[in-house]
Short mmCIF file of the C-alpha atoms (twelve columns), coordinates in Angstrom:
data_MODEL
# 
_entry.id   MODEL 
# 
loop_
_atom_site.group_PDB 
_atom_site.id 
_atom_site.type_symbol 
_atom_site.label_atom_id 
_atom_site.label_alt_id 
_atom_site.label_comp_id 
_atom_site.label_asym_id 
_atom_site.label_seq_id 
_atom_site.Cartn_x 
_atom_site.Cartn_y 
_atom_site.Cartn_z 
_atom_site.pdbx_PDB_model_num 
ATOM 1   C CA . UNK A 1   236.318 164.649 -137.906 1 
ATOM 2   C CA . UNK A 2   234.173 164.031 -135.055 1 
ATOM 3   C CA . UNK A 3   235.299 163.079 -131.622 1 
ATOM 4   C CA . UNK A 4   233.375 160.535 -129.159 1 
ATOM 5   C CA . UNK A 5   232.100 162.295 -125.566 1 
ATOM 6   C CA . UNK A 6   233.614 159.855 -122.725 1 
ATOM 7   C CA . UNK A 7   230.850 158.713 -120.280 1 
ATOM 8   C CA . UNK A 8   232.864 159.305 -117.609 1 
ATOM 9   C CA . UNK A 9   231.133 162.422 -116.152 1 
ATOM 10  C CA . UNK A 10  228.085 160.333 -116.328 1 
ATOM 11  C CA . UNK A 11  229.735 157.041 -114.067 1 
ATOM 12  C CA . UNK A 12  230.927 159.715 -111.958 1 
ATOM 13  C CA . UNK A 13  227.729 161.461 -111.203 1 
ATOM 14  C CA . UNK A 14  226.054 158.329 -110.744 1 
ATOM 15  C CA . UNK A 15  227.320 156.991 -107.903 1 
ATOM 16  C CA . UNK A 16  226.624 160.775 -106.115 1 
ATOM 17  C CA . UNK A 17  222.872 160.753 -106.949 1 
ATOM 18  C CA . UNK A 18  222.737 156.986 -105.270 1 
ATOM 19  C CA . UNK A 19  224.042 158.172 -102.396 1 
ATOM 20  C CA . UNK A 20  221.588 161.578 -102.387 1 
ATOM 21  C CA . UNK A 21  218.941 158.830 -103.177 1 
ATOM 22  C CA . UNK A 22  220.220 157.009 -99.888  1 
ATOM 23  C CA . UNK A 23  220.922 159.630 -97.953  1 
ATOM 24  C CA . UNK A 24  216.699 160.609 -98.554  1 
ATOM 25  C CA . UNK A 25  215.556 157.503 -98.075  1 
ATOM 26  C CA . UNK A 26  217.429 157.213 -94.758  1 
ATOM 27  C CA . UNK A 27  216.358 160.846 -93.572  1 
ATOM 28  C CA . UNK A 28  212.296 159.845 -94.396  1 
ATOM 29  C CA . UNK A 29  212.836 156.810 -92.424  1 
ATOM 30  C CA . UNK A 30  214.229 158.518 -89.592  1 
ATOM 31  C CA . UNK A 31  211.089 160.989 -89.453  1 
ATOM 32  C CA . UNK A 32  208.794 158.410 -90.025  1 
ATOM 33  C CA . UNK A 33  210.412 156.459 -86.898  1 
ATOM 34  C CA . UNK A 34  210.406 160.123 -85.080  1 
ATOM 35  C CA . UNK A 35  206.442 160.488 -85.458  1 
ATOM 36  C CA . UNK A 36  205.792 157.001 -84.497  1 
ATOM 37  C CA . UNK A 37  207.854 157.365 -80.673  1 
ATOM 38  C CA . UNK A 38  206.041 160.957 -81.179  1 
ATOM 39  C CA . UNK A 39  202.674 159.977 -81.905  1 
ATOM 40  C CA . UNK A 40  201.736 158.165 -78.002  1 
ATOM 41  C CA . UNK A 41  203.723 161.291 -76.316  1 
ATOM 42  C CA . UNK A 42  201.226 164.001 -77.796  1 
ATOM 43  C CA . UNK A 43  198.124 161.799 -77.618  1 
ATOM 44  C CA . UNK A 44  198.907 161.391 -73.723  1 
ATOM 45  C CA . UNK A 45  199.045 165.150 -73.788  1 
ATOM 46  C CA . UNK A 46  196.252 165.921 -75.756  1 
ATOM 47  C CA . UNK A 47  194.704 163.499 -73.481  1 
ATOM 48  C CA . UNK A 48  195.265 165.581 -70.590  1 
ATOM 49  C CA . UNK A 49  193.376 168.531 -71.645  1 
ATOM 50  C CA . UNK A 50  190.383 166.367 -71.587  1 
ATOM 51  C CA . UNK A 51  187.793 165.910 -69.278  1 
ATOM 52  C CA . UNK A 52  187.595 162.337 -67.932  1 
ATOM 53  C CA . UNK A 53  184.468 161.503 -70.046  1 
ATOM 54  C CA . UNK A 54  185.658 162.292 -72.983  1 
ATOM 55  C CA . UNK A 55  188.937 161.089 -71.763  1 
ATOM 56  C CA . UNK A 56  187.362 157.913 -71.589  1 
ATOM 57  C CA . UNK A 57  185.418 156.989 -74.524  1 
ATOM 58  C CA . UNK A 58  186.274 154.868 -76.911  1 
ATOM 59  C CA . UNK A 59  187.954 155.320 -78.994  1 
ATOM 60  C CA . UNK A 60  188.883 158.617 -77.558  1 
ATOM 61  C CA . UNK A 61  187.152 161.796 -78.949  1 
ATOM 62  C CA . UNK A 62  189.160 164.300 -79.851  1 
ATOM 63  C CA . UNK A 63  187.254 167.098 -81.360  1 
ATOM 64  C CA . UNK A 64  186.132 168.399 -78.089  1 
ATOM 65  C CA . UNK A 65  186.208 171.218 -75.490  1 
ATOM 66  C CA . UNK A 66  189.998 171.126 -73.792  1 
ATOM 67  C CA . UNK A 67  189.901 171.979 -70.053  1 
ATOM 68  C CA . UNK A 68  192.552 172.484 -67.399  1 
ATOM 69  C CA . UNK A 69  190.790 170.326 -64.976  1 
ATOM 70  C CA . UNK A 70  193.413 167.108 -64.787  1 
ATOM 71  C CA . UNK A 71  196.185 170.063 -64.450  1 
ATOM 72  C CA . UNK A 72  194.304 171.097 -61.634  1 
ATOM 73  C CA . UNK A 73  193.582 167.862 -59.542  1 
ATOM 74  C CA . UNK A 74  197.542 167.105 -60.274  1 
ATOM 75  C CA . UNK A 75  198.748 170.506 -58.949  1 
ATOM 76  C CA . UNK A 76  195.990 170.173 -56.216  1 
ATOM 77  C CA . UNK A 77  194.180 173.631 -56.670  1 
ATOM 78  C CA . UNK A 78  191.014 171.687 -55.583  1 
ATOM 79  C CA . UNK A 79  192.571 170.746 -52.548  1 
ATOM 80  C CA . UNK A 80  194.626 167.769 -52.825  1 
ATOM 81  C CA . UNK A 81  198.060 166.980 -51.834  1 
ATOM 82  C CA . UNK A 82  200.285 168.991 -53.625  1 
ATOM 83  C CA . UNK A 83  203.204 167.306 -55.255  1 
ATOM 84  C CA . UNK A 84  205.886 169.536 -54.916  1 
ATOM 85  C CA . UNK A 85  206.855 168.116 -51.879  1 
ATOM 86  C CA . UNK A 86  207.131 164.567 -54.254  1 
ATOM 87  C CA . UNK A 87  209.427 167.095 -57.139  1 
ATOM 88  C CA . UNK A 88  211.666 168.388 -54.539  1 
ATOM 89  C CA . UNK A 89  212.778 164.621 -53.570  1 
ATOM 90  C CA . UNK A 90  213.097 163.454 -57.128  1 
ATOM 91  C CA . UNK A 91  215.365 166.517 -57.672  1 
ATOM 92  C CA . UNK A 92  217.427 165.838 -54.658  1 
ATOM 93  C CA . UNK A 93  217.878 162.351 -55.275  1 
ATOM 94  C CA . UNK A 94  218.647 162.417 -59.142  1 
ATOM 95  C CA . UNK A 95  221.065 165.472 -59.114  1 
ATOM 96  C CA . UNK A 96  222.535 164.307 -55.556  1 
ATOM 97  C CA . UNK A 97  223.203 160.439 -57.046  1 
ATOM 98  C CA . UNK A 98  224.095 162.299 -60.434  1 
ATOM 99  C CA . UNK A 99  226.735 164.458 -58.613  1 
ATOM 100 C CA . UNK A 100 228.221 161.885 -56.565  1 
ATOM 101 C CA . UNK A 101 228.221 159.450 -59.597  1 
ATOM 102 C CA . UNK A 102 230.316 162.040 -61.640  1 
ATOM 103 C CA . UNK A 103 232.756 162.341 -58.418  1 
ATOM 104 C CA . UNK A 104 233.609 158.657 -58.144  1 
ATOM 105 C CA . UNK A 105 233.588 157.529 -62.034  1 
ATOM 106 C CA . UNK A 106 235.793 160.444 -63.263  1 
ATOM 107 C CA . UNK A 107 238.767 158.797 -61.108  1 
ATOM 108 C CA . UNK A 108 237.949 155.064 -62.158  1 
ATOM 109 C CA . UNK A 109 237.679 155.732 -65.687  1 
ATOM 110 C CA . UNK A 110 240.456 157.576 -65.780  1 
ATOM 111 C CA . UNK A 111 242.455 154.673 -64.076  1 
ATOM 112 C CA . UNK A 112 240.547 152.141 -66.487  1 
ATOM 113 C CA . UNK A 113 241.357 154.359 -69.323  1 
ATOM 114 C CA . UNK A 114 244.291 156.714 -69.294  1 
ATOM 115 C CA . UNK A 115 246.596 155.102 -66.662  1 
ATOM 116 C CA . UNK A 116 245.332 151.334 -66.699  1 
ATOM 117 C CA . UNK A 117 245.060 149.506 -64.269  1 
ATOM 118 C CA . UNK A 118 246.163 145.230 -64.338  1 
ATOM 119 C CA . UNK A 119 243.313 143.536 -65.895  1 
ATOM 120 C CA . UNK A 120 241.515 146.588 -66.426  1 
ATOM 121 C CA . UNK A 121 239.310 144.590 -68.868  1 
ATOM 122 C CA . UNK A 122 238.270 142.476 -66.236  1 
ATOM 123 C CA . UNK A 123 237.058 145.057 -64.029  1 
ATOM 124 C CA . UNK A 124 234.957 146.595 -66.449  1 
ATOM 125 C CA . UNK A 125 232.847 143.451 -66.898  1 
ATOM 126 C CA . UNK A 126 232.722 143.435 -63.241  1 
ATOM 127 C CA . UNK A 127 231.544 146.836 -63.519  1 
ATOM 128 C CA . UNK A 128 228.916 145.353 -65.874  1 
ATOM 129 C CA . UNK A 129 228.447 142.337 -64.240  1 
ATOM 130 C CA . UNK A 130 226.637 144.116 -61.297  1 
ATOM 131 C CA . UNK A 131 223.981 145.440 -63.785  1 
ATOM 132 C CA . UNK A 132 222.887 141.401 -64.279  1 
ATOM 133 C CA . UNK A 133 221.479 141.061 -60.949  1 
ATOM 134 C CA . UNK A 134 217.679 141.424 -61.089  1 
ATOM 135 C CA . UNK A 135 216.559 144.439 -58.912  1 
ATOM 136 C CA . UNK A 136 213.873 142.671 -56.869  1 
ATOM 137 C CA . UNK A 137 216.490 140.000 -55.926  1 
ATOM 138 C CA . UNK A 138 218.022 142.995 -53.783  1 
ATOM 139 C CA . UNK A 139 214.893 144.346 -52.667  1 
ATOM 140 C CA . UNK A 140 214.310 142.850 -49.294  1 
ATOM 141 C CA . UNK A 141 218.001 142.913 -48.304  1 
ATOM 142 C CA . UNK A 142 218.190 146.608 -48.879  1 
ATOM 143 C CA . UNK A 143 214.909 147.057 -47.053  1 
ATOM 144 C CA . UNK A 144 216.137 144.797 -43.712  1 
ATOM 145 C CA . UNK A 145 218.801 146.898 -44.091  1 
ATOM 146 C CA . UNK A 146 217.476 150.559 -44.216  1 
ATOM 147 C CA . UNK A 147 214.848 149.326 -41.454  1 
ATOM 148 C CA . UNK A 148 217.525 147.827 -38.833  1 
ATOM 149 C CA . UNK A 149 219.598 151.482 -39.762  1 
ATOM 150 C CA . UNK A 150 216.484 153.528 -39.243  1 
ATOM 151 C CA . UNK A 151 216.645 154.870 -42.756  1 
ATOM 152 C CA . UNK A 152 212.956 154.113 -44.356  1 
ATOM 153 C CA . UNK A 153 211.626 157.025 -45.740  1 
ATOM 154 C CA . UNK A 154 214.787 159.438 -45.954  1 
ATOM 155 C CA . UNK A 155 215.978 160.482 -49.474  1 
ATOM 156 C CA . UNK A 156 219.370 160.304 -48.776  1 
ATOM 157 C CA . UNK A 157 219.194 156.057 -48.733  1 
ATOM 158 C CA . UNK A 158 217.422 156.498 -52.673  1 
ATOM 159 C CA . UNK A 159 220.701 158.859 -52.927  1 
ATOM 160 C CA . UNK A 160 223.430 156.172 -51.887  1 
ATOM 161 C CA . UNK A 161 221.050 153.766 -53.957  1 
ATOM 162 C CA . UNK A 162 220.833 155.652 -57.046  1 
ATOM 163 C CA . UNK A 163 224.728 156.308 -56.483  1 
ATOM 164 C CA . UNK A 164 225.346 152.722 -56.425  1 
ATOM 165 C CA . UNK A 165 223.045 151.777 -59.541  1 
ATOM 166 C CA . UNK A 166 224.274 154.139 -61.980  1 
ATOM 167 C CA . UNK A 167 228.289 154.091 -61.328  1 
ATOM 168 C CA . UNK A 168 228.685 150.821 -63.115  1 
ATOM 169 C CA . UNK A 169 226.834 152.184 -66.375  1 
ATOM 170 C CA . UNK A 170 228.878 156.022 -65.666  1 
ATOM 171 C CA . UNK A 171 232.119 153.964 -65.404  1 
ATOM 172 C CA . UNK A 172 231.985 152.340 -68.396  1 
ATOM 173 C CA . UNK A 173 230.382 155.212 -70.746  1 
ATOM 174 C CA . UNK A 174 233.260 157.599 -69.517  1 
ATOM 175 C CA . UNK A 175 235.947 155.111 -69.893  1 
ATOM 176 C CA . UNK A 176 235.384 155.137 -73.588  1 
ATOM 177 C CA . UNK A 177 235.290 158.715 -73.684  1 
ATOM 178 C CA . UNK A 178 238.250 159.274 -71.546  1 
ATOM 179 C CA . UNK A 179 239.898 156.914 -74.325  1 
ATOM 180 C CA . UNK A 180 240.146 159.332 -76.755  1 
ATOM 181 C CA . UNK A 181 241.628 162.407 -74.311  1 
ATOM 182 C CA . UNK A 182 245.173 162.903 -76.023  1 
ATOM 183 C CA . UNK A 183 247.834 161.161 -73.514  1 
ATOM 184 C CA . UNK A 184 250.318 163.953 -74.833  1 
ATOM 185 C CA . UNK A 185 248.487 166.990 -73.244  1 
ATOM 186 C CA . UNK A 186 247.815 164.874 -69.822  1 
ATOM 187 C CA . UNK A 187 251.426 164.294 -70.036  1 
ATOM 188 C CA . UNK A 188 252.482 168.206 -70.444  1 
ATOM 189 C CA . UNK A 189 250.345 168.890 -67.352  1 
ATOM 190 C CA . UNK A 190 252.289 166.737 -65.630  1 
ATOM 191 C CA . UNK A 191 255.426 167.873 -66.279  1 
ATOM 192 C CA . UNK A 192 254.078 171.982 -65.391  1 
ATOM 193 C CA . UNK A 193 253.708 170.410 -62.119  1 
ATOM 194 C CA . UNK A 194 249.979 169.533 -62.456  1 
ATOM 195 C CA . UNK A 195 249.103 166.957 -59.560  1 
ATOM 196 C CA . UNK A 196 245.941 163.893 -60.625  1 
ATOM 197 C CA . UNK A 197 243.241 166.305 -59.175  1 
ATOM 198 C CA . UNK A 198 243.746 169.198 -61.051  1 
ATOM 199 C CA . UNK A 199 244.979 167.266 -64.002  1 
ATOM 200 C CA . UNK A 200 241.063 165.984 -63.801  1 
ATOM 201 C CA . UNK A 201 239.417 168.630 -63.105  1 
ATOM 202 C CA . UNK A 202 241.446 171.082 -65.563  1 
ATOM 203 C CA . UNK A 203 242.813 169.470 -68.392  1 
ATOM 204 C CA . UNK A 204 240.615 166.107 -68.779  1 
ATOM 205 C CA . UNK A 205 236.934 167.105 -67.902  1 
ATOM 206 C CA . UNK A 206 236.934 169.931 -70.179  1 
ATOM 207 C CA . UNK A 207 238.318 168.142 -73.308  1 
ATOM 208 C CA . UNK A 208 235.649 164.838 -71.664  1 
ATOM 209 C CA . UNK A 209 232.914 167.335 -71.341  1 
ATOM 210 C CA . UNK A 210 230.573 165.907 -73.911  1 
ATOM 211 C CA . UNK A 211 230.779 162.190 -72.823  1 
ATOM 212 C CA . UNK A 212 230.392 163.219 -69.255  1 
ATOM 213 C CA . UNK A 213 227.326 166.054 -70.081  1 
ATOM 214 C CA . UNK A 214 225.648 162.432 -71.550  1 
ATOM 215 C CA . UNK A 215 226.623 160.628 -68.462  1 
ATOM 216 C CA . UNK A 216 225.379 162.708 -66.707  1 
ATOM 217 C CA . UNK A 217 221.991 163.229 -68.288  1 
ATOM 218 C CA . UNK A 218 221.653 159.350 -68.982  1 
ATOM 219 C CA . UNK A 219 222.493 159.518 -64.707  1 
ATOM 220 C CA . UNK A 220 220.038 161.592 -64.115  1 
ATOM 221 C CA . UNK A 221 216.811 160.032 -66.046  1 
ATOM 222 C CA . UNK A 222 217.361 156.732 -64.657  1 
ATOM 223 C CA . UNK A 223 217.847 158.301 -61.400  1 
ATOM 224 C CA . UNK A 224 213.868 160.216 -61.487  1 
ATOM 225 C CA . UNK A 225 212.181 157.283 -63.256  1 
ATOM 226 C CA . UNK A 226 212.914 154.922 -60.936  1 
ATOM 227 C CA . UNK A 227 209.967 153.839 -59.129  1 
ATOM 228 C CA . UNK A 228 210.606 150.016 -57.564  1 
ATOM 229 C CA . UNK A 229 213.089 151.155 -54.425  1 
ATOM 230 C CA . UNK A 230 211.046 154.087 -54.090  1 
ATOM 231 C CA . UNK A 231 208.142 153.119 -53.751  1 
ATOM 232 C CA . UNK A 232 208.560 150.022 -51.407  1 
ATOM 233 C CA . UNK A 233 211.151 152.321 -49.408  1 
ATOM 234 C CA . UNK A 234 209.809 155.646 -48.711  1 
ATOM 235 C CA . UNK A 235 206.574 156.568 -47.290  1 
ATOM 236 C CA . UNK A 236 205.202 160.787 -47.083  1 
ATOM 237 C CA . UNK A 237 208.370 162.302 -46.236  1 
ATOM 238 C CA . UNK A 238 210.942 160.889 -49.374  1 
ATOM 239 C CA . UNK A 239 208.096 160.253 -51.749  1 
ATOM 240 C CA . UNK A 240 209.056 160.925 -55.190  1 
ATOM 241 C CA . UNK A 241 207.751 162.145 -58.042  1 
ATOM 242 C CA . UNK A 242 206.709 158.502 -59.637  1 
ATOM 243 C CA . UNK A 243 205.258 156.931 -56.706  1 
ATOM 244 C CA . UNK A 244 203.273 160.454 -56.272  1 
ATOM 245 C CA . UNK A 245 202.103 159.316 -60.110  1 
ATOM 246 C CA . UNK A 246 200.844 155.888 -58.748  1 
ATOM 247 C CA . UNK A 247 198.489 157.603 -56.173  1 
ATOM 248 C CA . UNK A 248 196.102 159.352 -59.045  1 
ATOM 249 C CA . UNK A 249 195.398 155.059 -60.360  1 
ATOM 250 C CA . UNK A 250 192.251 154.078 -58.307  1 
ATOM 251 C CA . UNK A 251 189.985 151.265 -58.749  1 
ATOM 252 C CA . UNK A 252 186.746 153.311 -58.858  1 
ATOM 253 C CA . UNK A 253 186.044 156.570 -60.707  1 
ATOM 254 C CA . UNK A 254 187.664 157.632 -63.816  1 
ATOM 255 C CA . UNK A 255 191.144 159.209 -63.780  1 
ATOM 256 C CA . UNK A 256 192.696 158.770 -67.472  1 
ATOM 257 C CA . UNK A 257 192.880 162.496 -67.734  1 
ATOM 258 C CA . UNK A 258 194.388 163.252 -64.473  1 
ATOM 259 C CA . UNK A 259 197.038 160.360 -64.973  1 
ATOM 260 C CA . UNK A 260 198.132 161.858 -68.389  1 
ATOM 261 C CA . UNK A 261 198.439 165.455 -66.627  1 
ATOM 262 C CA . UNK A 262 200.527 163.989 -63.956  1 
ATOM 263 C CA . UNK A 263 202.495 161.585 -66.149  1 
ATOM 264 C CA . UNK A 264 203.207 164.905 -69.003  1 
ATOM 265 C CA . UNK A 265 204.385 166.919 -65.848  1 
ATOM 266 C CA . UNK A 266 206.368 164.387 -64.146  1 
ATOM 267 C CA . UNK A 267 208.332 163.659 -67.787  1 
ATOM 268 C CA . UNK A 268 208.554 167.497 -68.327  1 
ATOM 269 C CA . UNK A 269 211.655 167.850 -66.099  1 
ATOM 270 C CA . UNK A 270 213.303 164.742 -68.068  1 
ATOM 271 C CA . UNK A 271 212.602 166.119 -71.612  1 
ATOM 272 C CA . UNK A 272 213.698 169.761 -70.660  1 
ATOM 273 C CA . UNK A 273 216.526 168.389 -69.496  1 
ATOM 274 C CA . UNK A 274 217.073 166.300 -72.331  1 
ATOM 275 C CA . UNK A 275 216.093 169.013 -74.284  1 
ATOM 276 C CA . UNK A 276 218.594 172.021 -73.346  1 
ATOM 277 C CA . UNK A 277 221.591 169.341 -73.517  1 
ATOM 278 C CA . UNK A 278 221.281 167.371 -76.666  1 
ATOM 279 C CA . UNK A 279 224.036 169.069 -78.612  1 
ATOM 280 C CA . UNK A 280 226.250 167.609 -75.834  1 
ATOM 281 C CA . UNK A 281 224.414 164.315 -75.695  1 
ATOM 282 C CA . UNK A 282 224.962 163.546 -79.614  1 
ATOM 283 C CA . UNK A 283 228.469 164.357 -79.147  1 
ATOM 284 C CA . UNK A 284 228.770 162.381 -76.074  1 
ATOM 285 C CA . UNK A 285 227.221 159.398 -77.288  1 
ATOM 286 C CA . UNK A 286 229.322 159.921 -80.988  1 
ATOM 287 C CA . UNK A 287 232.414 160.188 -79.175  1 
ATOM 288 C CA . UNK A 288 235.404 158.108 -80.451  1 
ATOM 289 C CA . UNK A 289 232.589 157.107 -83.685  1 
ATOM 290 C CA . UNK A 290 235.130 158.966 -86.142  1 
ATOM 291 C CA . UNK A 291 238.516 159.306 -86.228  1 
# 
């Protein structure tokens, strides 16, 4: 007597290889779409190990002699202006405007979030609302303003500025991560005796620490790439990094291979910073994603 073998292993194995087949085709797609943002990046550097002939051809050669020359005019070893003077103020003004950010969103998301305010949905589009307004429509208010306050030129006024642009963004990232910080364990602080600053600073930013390590880096990028208020309000003494960049674009001579020198080195701060803190960022930006 002979006895029939059920399909069912075979349904149920199925339905796994369709989702390895998936799960592939998803994972080639992401590399593919990972060397195409990749592909400009290391042309620009291999670009900048060029000299500005060969820089320059076109299409651009590259089977040729590398030299350290752009590197060189950038750094000025020749005997141009040098830009640390132009890294220095970036620095100061994205990590001071990051800092103070982090100080004065912390408290409103946590009011927004934890202990809600009335309406608090309404003053998170406000929040967002402010984001709306075109940036050159507050241009030449903000630069009557720093002129009649004698401020042109000074990196603490890109400071306040970059304060002011980023909190609306900071507020309402960290409200949604402050959404998923466990009421209960706020709630036992509380009753130890905890007052609202150490209960921030002790029991919410370390469970928060992910969403606010990708607040802060998302802070801090926008904060060194900006170029519009800084270069129409700062001169030689609060030049930044960016409007340093603009200098090496003339109108005569050839500098493609000192531009991509200057460009790699002014992005290498961003993508070492992005670098060392994407664990956190991923688990910033995936926060509250899965229950």
């Amino acid at each position: 007597m002979t006895t029939a073998v059920s399909p069912l292993p075979v349904a149920r194995r199925s339905p796994e290889r369709a989702r390895r087949r998936k799960g592939a085709v998803l994972g080639l797609a992401a590399w593919l779409i990972g060397i195409i943002f990749f592909i400009p990046i290391a042309w620009m550097v291999l670009t900048s190990f060029h000299s500005e002939p060969d820089a320059a051809t076109n299409p651009p050669s590259i089977a040729v002699s590398l030299t350290l020359d752009g590197y060189r005019d950038f750094f000025g070893v020749g005997g141009g202006a040098s830009p640390w003077p132009a890294f220095a103020n970036s620095a100061v003004a994205s990590i001071g405007s990051t800092l103070c950010v982090l100080v004065l969103a912390l408290p409103a998301a946590y009011a927004l979030s934890i202990r809600r305010v009335r309406k608090w949905t309404d003053v998170l589009f406000f929040f967002l609302s402010t984001k709306m307004l075109p940036v050159v429509a507050g241009l030449l208010p903000i630069y009557l303003f720093a002129k009649n306050v004698d401020m042109l030129d000074n990196i603490w006024l890109l400071v306040i500025l970059y304060t002011s642009m980023n909190l609306p963004i900071a507020v309402w990232m960290m409200q949604s991560f402050l959404a998923e910080v466990p009421v209960a364990v706020i709630e036992a602080a509380q009753m130890d005796g905890a007052r609202l600053p150490t209960v921030l600073t002790r029991v919410v930013a370390p469970i928060a620490l992910p969403g606010i390590a990708a607040t802060s880096l998302i802070c801090f990028i926008f904060s060194w790439n900006e170029l519009l208020f800084a270069r129409v309000l700062t001169g030689v003494v609060a030049q930044t990094a960016p409007v340093f960049l603009t200098g090496f674009i003339t109108s005569q001579g050839l500098f493609l291979a000192k531009v991509c020198a200057a460009s790699f080195a002014v992005s290498l701060p961003v993508l070492a910073a992005g670098f060392a803190a994407q664990d956190k960022l991923v688990q910033g930006l995936s926060l509250g994603a899965v229950k």
